[in-house]
Phi, psi and omega in degrees: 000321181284317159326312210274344189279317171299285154016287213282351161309268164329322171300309170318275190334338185259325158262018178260287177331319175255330164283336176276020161288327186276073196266326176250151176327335205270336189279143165211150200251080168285346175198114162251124164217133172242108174303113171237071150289143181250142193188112148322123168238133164240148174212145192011072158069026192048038162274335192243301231193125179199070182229166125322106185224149169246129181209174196226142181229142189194098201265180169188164182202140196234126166275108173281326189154121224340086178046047156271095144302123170269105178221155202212141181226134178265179196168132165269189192118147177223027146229204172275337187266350203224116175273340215272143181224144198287153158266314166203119171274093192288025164250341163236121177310138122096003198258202226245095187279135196244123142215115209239123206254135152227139202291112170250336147249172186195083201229154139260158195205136188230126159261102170262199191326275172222109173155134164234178187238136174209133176234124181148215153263095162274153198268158189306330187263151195227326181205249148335087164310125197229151184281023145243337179304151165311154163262156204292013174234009173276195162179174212215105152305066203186202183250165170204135183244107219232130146205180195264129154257119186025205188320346188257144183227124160246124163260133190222137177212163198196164197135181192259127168229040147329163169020096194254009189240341205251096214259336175292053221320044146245346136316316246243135167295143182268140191220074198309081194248339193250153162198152196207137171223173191174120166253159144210147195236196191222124143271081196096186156300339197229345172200141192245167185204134170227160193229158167202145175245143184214153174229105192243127172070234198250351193256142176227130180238146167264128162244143177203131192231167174192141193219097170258163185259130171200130196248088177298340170247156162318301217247041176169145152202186187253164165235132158270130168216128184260093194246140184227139155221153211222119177275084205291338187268346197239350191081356197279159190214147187218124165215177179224143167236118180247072125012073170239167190186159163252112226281303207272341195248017150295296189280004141183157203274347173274337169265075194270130151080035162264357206200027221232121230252162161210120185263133201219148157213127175225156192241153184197129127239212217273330209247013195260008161087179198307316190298344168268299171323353173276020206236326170215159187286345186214066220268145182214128154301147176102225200230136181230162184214096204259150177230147148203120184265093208206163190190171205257137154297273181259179200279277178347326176077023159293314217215083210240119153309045176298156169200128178249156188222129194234137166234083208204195203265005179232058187329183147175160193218138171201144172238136200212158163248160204224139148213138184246139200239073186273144162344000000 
């Protein structure tokens, strides 16, 4: 009980922190939310893991003074890959429950025409998350720089991705280890290709993705993605095929996102190094076979289902709920 009184303390106190930001007419709060999931985890049948897990998420975005931004995600978790905290692990008695809020990025972003800015612990990700990209609850101390040549966005980041346990950025050493360029370009309307070279430590990796649209009726498609990563010092290789669609809205268009399925087969292997455990919370060699399911409760999408299926040589199955609480 005294845990949870702190929690709801600390909370107070980070949004108290943050509206007493808003001191002149010029400053405004453009975006507040707080995420709250809930989630079953099985992991191989509850021979390994069989709990009740939780996480709170709280992105905000502060309009500063001509479209100079302050944006930030607060996040329970107690690494990089992961947000989630146990609530009750029915294999173990008696232990010790955590749910611990921590600042996990905190940046500024300056926007023009076509080009951006971001400075700071800015998050891993620009857009889309894909199963070779870093993951999207993680974050990179340092910069990023984006801007469009015709059809195309080239992008460059450089920074620190360090203390990979240390989820609070006012902990974490700054260690100048990462380096990243990345085009991506648009063909049509319908399909994009992206290429990146990234550098962690001492390892230089190749990613290279392609993303299509493909509509066989007017009032609905899938999309297929073809992702490869390539470890240039050892040859090791990791790829992905990805498979999503909205499941309900072949048969009609009023269950548009009540139903939206995404199927992943992924290959890892044994040599492809620290940059690979970054991509995910449930990361495995060899070969996987992902179900993944999730759909809207009500029309707003406030209030949302999930369920994922892992198929490997370590099932695992977890089903959740999502309600998102906006500003």
């Amino acid at each position: 009980m005294r845990g949870i009184k702190k929690n709801i303390f600390l909370l107070n106190v980070f949004i108290s922190t943050i509206l007493s930001t808003l001191i002149t007419p010029a400053q405004s709060l453009e975006n507040f939310k707080m995420i709250w999931e809930a989630r079953y985890d099985n992991i191989s049948l509850g021979d390994k893991q069989n709990r009740i897990q939780a996480s709170l998420r709280i992105p905000f975005e502060i309009n500063l003074f001509d479209d100079y931004y302050l944006i930030g995600l607060t996040s329970t978790g107690s690494n990089f890959t992961s947000r989630w905290e146990n609530v009750k692990d029915f294999r173990v008695s008696g232990e010790n429950r955590r749910f611990n809020l921590n600042l996990r990025q905190l940046y500024l972003q300056k926007e023009w025409e076509n080009s951006r800015l971001q400075f700071g612990s800015i998050p891993t990700v620009k857009g889309n998350v894909s199963s070779t990209g870093l993951g999207s609850n993680g974050w990179i101390d340092g910069g990023r720089f984006q801007f469009n040549i015709s059809s195309a966005i080239v992008e460059f980041v450089a920074g620190s991705l360090t203390d990979l346990n240390t989820p609070n950025f006012l902990d974490r050493n700054f260690i100048l280890n990462y380096f990243e360029t990345e085009i991506s370009k648009k063909f049509g309307e319908n399909t994009l290709a992206e290429l990146s070279y990234e550098r962690l430590g001492k390892d230089d990796y190749l990613r290279g993705e392609y993303r299509v649209d493909i509509y066989p009726v007017d009032k609905n498609y899938f999309q297929l993605t073809l992702e490869s990563f390539f470890h240039l010092n050892n040859s090791s290789t990791s790829y992905g095929i990805t498979f999503e669609s909205d499941l309900l809205k072949w048969f009609d268009d009023k269950l548009e996102e009540y139903a939206e399925l995404k199927v992943y087969f992924n290959h890892n292997d044994e040599k492809i190094g620290t940059r690979g455990f970054l991509t995910d919370d449930f990361y495995r060699f060899g070969n996987t076979l992902t179900l993944e399911l999730t759909g809207k409760i009500i029309d707003n999408k406030k209030i949302r289902w999930f369920s994922e299926n892992y198929i490997s040589k370590e099932p695992r199955f977890l089903i959740g709920l999502r309600i998102d609480l906006e500003k």
